[in-house]
Every structure is written in structure tokens, then in C-alpha cells.
C-alpha positions as CSV (number, residue, x, y, z in Angstrom):
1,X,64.8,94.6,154.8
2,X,67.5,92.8,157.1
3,X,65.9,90.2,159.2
4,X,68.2,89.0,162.4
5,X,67.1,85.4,164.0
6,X,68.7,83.7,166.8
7,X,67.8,81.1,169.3
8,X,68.5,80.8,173.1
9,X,66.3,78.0,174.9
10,X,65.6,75.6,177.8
11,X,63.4,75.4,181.2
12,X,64.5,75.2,183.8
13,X,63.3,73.4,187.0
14,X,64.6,75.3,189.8
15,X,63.4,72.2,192.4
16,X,65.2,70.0,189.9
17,X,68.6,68.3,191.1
18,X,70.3,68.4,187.7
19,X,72.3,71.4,186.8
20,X,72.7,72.9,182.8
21,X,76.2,73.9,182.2
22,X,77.7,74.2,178.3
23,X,77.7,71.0,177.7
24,X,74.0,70.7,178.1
25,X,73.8,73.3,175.1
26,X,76.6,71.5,172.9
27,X,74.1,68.8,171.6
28,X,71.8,71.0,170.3
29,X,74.6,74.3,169.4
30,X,74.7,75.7,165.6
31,X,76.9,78.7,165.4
32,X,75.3,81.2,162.2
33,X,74.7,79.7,159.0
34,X,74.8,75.8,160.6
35,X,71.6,75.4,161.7
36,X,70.0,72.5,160.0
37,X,66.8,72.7,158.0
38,X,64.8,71.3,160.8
39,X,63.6,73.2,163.9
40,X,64.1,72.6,167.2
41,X,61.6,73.0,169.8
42,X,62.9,77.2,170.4
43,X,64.6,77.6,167.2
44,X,61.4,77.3,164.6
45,X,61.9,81.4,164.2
46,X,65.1,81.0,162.4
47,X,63.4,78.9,160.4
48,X,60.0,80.9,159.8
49,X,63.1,83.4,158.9
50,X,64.5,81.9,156.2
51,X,61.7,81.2,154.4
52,X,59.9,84.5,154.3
53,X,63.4,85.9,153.6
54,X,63.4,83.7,150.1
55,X,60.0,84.9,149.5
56,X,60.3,88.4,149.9
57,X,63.9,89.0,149.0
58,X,65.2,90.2,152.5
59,X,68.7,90.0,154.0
60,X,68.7,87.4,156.8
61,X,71.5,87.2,159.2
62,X,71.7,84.4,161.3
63,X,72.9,84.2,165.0
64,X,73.7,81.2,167.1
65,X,70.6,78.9,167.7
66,X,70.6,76.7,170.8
67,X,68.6,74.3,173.1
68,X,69.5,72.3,176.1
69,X,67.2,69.7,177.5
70,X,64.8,71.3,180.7
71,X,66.6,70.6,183.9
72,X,67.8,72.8,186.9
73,X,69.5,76.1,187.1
74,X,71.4,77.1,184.9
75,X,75.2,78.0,184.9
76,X,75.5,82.0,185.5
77,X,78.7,82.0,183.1
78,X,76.9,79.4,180.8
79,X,74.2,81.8,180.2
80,X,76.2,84.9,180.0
81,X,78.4,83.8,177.1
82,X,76.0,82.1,175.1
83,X,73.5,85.7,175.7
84,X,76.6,87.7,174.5
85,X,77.4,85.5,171.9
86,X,74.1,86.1,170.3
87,X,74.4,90.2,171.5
88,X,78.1,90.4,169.7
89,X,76.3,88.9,166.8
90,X,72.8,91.0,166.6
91,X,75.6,94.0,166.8
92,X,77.4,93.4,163.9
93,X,74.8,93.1,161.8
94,X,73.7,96.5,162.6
95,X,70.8,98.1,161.2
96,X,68.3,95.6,161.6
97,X,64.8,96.3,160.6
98,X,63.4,92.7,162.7
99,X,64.7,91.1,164.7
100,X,63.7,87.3,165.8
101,X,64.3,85.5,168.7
102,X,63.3,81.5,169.6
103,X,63.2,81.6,172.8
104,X,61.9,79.0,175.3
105,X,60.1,81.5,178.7
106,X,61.0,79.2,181.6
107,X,64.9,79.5,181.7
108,X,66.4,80.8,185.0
109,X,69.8,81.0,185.8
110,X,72.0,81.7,188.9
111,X,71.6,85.2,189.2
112,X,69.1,85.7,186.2
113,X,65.5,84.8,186.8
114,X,64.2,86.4,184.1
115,X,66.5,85.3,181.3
116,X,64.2,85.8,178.1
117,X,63.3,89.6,179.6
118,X,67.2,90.3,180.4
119,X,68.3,89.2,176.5
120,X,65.0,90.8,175.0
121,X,66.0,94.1,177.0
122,X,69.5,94.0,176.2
123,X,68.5,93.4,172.4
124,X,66.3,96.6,172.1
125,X,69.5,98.7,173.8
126,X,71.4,97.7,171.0
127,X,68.4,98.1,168.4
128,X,66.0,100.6,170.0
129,X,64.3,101.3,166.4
130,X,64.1,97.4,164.9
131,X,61.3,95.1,165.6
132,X,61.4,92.8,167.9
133,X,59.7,89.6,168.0
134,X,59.9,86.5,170.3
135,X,58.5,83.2,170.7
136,X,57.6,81.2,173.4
137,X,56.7,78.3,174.9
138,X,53.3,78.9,176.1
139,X,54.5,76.9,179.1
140,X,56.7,80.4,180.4
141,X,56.7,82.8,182.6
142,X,55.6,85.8,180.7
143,X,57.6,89.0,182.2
144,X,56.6,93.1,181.8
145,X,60.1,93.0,181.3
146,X,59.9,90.2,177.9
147,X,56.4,92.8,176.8
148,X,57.8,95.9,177.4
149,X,60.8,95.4,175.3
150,X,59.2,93.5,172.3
151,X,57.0,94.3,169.8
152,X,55.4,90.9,169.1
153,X,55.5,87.6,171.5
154,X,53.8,84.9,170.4
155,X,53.7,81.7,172.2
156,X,52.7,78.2,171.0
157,X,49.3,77.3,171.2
158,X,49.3,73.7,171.3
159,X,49.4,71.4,174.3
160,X,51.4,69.1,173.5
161,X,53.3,71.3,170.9
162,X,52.2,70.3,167.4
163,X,52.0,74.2,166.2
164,X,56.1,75.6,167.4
165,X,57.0,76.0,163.1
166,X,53.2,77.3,162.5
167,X,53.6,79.9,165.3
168,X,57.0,81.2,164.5
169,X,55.9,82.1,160.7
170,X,53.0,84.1,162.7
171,X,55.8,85.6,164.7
172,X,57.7,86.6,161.1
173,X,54.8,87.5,159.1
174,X,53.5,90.5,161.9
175,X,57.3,91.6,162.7
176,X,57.4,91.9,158.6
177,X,53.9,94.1,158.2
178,X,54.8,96.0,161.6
179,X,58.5,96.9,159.8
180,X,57.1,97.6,156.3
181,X,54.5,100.0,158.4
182,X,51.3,98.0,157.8
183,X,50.3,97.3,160.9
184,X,50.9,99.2,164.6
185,X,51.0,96.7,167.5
186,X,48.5,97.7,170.8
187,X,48.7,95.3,174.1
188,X,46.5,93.9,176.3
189,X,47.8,92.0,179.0
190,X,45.7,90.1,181.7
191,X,47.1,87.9,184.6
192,X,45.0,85.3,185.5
193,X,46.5,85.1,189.2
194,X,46.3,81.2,189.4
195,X,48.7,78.6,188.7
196,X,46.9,76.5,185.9
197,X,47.1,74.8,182.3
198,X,45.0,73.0,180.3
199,X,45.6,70.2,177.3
200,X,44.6,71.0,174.0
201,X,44.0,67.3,173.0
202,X,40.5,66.9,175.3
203,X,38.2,69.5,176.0
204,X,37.3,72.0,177.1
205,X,41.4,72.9,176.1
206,X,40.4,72.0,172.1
207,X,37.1,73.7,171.7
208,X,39.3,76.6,173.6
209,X,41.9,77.3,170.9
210,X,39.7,76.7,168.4
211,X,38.3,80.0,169.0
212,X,41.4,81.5,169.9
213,X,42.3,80.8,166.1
214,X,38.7,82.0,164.7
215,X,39.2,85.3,166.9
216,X,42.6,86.3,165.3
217,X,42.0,88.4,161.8
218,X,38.7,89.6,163.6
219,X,38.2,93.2,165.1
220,X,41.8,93.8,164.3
221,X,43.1,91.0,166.7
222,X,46.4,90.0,165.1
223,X,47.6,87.6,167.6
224,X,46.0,85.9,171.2
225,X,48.8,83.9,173.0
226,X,47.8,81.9,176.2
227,X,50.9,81.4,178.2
228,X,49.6,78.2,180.7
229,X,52.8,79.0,183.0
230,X,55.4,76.5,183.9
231,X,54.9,75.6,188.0
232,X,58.3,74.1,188.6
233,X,60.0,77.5,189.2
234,X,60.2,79.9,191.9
235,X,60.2,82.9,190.0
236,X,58.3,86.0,190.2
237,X,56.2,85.5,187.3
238,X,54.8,81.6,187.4
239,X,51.1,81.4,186.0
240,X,49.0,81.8,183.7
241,X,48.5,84.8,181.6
242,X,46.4,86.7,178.5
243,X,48.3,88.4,175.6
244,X,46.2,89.7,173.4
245,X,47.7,92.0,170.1
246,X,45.9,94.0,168.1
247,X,46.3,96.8,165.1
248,X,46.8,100.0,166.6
249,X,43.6,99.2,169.4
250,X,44.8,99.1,173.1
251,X,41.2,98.9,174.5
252,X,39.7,95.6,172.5
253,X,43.1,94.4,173.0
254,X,42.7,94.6,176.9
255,X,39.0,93.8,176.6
256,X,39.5,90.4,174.8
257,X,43.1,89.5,177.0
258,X,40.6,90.1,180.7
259,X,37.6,88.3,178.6
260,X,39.5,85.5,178.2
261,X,41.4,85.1,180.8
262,X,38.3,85.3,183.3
263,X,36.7,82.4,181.2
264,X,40.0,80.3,182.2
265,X,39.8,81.5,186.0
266,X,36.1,79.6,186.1
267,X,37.1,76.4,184.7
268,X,39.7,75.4,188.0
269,X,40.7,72.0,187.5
270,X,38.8,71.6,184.3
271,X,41.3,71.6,182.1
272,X,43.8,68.8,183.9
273,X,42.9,65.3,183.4
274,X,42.5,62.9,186.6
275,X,45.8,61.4,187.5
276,X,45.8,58.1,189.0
277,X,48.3,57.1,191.5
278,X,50.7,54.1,190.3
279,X,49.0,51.4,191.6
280,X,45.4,52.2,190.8
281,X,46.9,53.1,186.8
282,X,48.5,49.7,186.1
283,X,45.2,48.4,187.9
284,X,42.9,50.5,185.8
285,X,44.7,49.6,182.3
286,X,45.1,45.6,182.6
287,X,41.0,45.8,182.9
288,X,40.7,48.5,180.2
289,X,39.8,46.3,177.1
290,X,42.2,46.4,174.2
291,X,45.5,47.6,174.0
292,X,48.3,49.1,174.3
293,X,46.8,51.0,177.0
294,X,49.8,53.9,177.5
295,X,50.2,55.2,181.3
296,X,51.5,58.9,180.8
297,X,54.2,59.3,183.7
298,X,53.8,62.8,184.1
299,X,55.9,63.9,187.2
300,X,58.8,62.1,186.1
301,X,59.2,63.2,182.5
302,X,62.6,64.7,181.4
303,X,60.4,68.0,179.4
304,X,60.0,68.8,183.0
305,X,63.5,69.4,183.8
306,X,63.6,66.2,186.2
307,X,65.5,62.8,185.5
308,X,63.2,60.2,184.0
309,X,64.7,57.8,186.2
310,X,62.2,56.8,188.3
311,X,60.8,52.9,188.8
312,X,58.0,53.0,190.4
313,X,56.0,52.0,187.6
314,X,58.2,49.5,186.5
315,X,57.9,47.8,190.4
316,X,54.3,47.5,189.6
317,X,54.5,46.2,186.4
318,X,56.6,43.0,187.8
319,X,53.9,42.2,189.7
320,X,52.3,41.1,186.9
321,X,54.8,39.0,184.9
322,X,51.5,37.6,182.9
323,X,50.9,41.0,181.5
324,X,53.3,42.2,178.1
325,X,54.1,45.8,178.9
326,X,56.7,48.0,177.9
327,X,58.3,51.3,179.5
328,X,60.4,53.9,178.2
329,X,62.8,55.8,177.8
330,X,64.6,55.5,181.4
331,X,67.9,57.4,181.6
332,X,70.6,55.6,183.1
333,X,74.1,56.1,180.6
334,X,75.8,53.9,182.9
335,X,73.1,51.0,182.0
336,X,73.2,51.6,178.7
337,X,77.1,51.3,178.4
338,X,76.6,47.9,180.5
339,X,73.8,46.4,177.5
340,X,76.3,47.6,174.7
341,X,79.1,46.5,175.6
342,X,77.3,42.9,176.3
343,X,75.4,43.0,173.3
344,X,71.7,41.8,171.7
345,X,71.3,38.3,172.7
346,X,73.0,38.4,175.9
347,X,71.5,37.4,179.4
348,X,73.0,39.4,182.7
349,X,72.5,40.6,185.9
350,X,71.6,44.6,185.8
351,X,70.7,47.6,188.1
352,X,69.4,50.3,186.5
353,X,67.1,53.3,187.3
354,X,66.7,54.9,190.9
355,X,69.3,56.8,190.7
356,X,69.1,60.6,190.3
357,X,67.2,61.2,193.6
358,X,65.6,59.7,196.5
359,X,62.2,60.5,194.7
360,X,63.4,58.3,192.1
361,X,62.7,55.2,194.0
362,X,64.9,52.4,194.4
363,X,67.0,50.8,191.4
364,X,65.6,47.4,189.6
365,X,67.9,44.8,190.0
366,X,67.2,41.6,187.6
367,X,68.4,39.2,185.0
368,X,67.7,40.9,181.5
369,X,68.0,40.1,178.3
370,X,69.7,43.2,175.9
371,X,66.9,42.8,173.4
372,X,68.7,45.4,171.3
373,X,70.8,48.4,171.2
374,X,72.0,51.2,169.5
375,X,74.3,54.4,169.4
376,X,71.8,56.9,168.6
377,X,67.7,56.3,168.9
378,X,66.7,59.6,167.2
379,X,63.0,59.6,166.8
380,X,60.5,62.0,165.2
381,X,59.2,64.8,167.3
382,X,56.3,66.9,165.4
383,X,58.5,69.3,162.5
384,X,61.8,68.2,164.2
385,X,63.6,65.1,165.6
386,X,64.9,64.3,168.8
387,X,68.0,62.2,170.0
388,X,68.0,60.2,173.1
389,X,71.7,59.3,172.5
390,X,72.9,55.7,172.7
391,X,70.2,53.7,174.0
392,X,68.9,49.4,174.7
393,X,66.0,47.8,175.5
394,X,66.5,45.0,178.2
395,X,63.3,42.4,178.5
396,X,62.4,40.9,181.4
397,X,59.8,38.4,181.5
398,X,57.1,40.5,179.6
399,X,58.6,43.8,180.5
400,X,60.8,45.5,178.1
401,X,62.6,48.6,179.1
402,X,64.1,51.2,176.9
403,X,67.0,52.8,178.4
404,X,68.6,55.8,177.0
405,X,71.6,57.6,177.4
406,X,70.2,61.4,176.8
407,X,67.5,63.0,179.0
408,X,64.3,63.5,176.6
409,X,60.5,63.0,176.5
410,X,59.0,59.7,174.8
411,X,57.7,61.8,172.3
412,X,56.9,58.9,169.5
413,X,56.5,55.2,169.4
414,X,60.1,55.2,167.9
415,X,61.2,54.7,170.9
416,X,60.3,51.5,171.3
417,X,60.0,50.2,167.8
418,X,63.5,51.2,166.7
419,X,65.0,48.9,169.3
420,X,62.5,45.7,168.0
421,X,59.7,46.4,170.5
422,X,56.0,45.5,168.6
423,X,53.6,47.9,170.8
424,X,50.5,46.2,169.1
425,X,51.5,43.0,171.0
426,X,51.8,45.3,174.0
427,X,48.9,46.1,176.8
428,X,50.2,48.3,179.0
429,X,53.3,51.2,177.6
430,X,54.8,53.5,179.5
431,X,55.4,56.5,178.5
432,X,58.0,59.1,180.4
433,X,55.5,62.3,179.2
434,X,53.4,65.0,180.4
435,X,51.5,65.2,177.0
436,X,53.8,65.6,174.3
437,X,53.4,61.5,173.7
438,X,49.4,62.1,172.9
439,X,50.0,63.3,168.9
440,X,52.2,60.1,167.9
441,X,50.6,57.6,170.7
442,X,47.0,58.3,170.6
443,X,46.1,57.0,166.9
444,X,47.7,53.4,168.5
445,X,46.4,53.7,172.1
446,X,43.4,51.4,173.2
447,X,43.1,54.2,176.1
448,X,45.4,56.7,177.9
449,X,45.8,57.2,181.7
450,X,47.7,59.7,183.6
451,X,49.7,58.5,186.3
452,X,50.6,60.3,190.0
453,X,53.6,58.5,191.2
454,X,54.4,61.0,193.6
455,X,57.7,62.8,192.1
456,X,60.2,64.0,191.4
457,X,59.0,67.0,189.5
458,X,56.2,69.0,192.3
459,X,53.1,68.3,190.7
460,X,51.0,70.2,193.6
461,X,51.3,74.1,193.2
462,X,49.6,74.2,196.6
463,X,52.1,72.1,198.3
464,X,55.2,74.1,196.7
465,X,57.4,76.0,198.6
466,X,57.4,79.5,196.6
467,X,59.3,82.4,197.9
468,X,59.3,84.7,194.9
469,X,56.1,84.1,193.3
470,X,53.3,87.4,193.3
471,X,50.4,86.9,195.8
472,X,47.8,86.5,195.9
473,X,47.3,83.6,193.4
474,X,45.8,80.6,193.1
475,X,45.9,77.9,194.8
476,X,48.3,79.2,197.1
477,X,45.6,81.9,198.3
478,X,41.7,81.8,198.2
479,X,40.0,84.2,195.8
480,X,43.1,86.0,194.4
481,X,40.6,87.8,192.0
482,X,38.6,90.1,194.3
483,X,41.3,91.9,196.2
């Protein structure tokens, strides 16, 4: 068979001052036949792809496969060439018999608010006969448009996202059978109509896809993705959704999608941890016993499309000069160029941080010490790795900071430790995160506390100014369910 995989990804915060032009793409852009052996977060499919391909002695054809770090809209023309870079490619490698997409869910762009849906749809004009699979990020905004158009969607499971490579050889495997005729795809969609999520490291997230994974191979389930939703976007489609596939039987598939789906519905806030504003965190972890203690700083976490500039955790932290603590990664390029240029060792006066937007808070001004730098901190992110770009860790008292040139999550202890930073000697680290941290930091954490510090990413769905969204839905109406 001939097997076509490409990759177009990001989210994007439409509240999010930061706009994604081409050159938020370049660091993360491998034209066909460059990408590396490694996935990215989107781009697992092409290589789910090439494996099965070895295996089973298919022709694989392989398109552009690129990712820009979440932040706001993106460009109109910046989307439109790199979708009809990928289209120009799918149509030259006509006849397909699968097609494979790594897509992200949650990108929007000036004009396009449905991005995934527009390519997917596009795709199956030039292919109406192939297969069509795509995954997601089960943080997306799951269209009719993306289901209509697609055979398969399968969306990660995991939160955080340990299972992206795991899911996309799903993806390949049931686009494979459905191609070779084995199998005959039935939907059942349900729409939760709330705005929700859940975390699959603490209950009752855990026990939750457990199940999900025991379900599939039963009663001719193939494939149960739970898309959470990503709340930062005023788009049509924001919440939380059921997709349910199975072989060739539309009514359990509809039965099991509305099944579960109702059971999320009654669990409301069940499946969010507390969040503790900045004060009472830092409070909370310097009379937890043990350490590190790591303070997730969810709102202001780059894998939300915002800066990961903010200080406010970093104020309260030099109240307590007494307390060792650590925090990272802050962007600020500028600071970063300041440290290398001055080099380990030296001792200078430095503002950094606060800048992005007023709900950044204000920037620290101190004398640091450049504890160490470097031109690229790459660390390890589940099957892939991450760059932050050039980067330096500045210590102040007891406080080191780890600044970073490149907008990304803190993903893995890396962070700190390939700049010199000893965490064990550490009580208190911050971590810029909204749970993608737990995998690597857990197994060295003492405890781990969710922080509120107000912004900039909108961390109240109630309190967001939606124009586009579907209504009724939770919690922006009561009791969207019985109307």
C-alpha cells in the first residue's frame, strides 16, 4: 500500500499577546525525508509510519512535518503556505491508500478557526477514496468538520502526554486494517457541553483511562479518545468531548461515547487539583517536610501559548533568602544574551522577567551571579527532546533562576541540572508547567503544589470573555444538559 504522513501543529492562545509567524515554525521544520528519528509532540504519526511501513513492506511518502511552540494567532499566510505545502505534496504522491496526519487540535489562525478541519477537508477533496487518519492532542477542539472528513482520530490519552508515539501507532495500525478491508469504522460522538479536563497522574483521571484502555478490543470498540478541550480559545468548538470508534457498529459506538461522557459531566471539578494562590504555595511548601517541594506554575506556562515570564513567584521566594529554591525556565532572550556575554563566575546588576505583559508582573532587578550558561539547554521530553535555546542560570542569594532564550514547558529536571543546579539540595522548585513536569519531577518531588498566580493564560472558563463558543455549556450556563 502507499502510506502518506505529514505533520502540521501548534495551539494557539487566541487571549495570548504573542503572535506565530514562519519563523515560529522554522525551529521545528523538516521538509520530506528530513525528519529526524525522534517525534515531536504532533509529528509521532510519521513516525508510527515508518515503522509499520518496514514491517509490512508499504510505500511511505513523507510530507513536511512541523511544530511551533503554542502562542497566539497564527499568521493567515503562515498557515496557508505551510497547509499547501503539505496539499502540493499529498497530491503528488497520488493514489494513496492512508493517509496520516500529526496534527495538534487547538491551532487557529486569522481567518481559519478550524485549522485541523479546513486541512483534513481539503485532504479528502484531493483523496476522496484513501484513509484518512489524524491525531490529536486530546487538549483540542474536536470539529464535525475534523470527523466528518476522517476515518480515524485518535487523540492522546495521557495528561501530561507520556502516550503521543503509543497513540500514533494506534492511529497507523486501524488506518492499515480499515485500507486492507479488515475492519469498517462506525462513530459515536458525544459532547459533553462543559468546559473541563482532568489529569491522568491522580485520580479519579488514572483509574479513568485505565478503563478506557481495558474497553478498547471489547465489543468491537477499536478506539475511545477523550478530547479534555483546550479553554484558551474563542472558538466554536472549546470543551470536552466523547469519540468513540468501533467495527462497523454505530449504536454501541454512540452508546459507550454518551456513557462516558455523562460519567465525566458528574465529576465537576473532580478531576482539577486545588490551586493555591502564590503566597499561600510558597507558604504551604517551606512547611511541607522534605524536599524539593516543586510549585507547578500553571497559568504562566509556555504549553499554554502564554510567555513564561512572569515573577510573581520569584517576588515571593526573595522573601525568604533562608530558604534554597530554584525556578525555571523564565524567557527573557535579552537576559540571557546579557549572562553570556558576562560569563560563569561573573557578579552584575540584571533585570529580567516582567516583560511580555502587564500580567507578567514587574521585572526583578538584583545583583546575580551567572552560575552557568549555555547555547542550547535541550532536555528530554517523554520519546522526544526539547530545546529551550541558549539559556543561564543566575543565583541570587538561595535563588537560582534558569533563564532561557526559547519559549517551552519545564518538562524535566534537565533544566536545572544541565546548568549545575543540584535539586536534591533544593526545597522549593519552580516549575513553569501545567502538568507535563509530573512524569520526570514526581519520582524527585517531596510533594507537588499547584500554584494560581493570577495570569497571564485565563485559568477561569467562567470569567472568559467567549463570543463564539456553542451555548449552553458549562460553566458559562447552568445545567447545559437538560435543555
Amino acid at each position: 500500500m502507499r502510506i502518506f504522513a505529514a505533520s502540521l501543529g501548534t495551539e494557539t492562545n487566541t487571549f495570548a499577546p504573542i503572535p506565530t509567524d514562519r519563523r515560529a515554525f522554522a525551529k521545528s521544520y523538516y521538509p520530506p525525508g528530513t525528519h529526524p528519528d525522534t517525534p515531536t509532540l504532533c509529528s509521532a504519526p510519521l513516525i508510527a509510519a515508518r515503522k509499520a511501513a518496514a514491517a509490512g513492506g508499504h510505500t511511505l511518502i513523507e510530507g513536511t512535518a512541523t511544530w511551533a511552540e503554542p502562542a497566539g494567532l497564527v499568521g493567515r499566510a503562515t498557515y496557508e503556505e505551510l497547509r499547501d505545502e503539505i496539499l502540493g505534496q499529498l497530491q503528488a504522491a497520488m493514489p494513496l491508500d492512508v493517509i496520516l496526519f500529526g496534527l495538534h487540535g487547538a491551532m487557529v489562525a486569522h481567518g481559519y478557526d478550524d485549522c485541523e478541519g479546513d486541512l483534513i477537508e481539503k485532504a479528502r477533496e484531493i483523496a476522496p477514496e484513501a484513509i484518512i487518519g489524524a491525531e490529536l492532542d486530546l487538549h483540542a477542539h474536536l470539529s464535525d468538520r475534523m470527523v466528518d472528513n476522517a476515518d480515524f482520530i485518535v487523540a492522546f490519552k495521557e495528561f501530561p502526554h507520556t502516550d503521543f508515539l503509543a497513540r500514533a501507532e494506534d492511529l497507523t495500525s486501524l488506518c492499515l486494517r480499515a485500507a486492507e478491508g479488515e475492519i469498517a469504522p462506525s462513530i459515536g460522538l458525544f459532547d459533553c457541553r462543559m468546559i473541563g479536563g482532568y489529569m491522568t497522574s491522580r485520580e479519579p483521571g488514572r483509574a479513568f483511562v485505565d478503563r478506557l484502555m481495558a474497553l478498547e478490543g471489547t465489543h468491537g470498540i477499536l478506539s475511545i479518545s477523550v478530547i479534555h478541550g483546550f479553554q484558551a480559545a474563542d472558538v466554536y468548538d472549546v470543551g470536552t468531548k466523547v469519540l468513540v470508534y468501533t467495527d462497523g457498529d454505530a449504536a454501541t459506538a454512540e452508546g459507550v461515547a454518551e456513557a462516558l461522557g455523562r460519567e465525566l459531566i458528574g465529576w465537576g471539578n473532580a478531576g482539577v487539583p486545588v490551586h493555591l494562590k502564590t503566597a499561600e504555595a510558597v507558604a504551604e511548601a517551606i512547611a511541607m517536610a522534605g524536599g524539593p517541594v516543586v510549585l507547578a506554575d500553571r497559568w504562566d506556562n509556555p504549553g499554554g501559548g502564554v510567555a513564561g515570564d512572569s515573577t510573581f513567584l520569584i517576588e515571593e521566594l526573595l522573601k525568604f533568602p533562608e530558604v534554597p529554591a530554584a525556578v525555571g525556565a523564565l524567557w527573557d532572550p535579552v537576559a540571557v544574551q546579557f549572562c553570556i556575554a558576562a560569563g560563569p563566575g561573573a557578579e552584575m546588576p540584571l533585570r529580567f522577567g516582567g516583560k511580555a505583559a502587564a500580567t507578567s508582573g514587574v521585572p526583578i532587578d538584583a545583583v546575580v551571579r551567572v552560575r552557568a550558561t549555555t547555547e542550547d539547554l535541550v532536555i528530554p521530553f517523554e520519546q522526544s527532546t526539547v530545546s529551550l535555546g541558549a539559556a543561564a542560570c543566575v543565583t541570587i542569594g538561595g535563588l537560582d533562576v534558569v533563564l532561557a532564550s526559547g519559549r517551552a514547558q519545564t518538562f524535566n529536571p534537565a533544566v536545572f541540572t544541565n546548568l549545575g543546579v543540584d535539586l536534591s539540595k533544593k526545597k522549593v522548585v519552580v516549575v513553569k508547567s501545567s502538568n507535563h513536569f509530573h512524569a520526570a519531577f514526581a519520582p524527585i518531588a517531596a510533594g507537588i503544589i499547584y500554584v494560581d498566580c493570577g495570569g497571564p493564560y485565563p485559568p477561569d472558563p467562567a470569567r472568559i470573555a467567549y463570543t463564539k463558543i456553542r451555548r449552553p455549556i458549562a460553566p458559562l450556563d447552568p445545567n447545559p444538559w437538560t435543555r
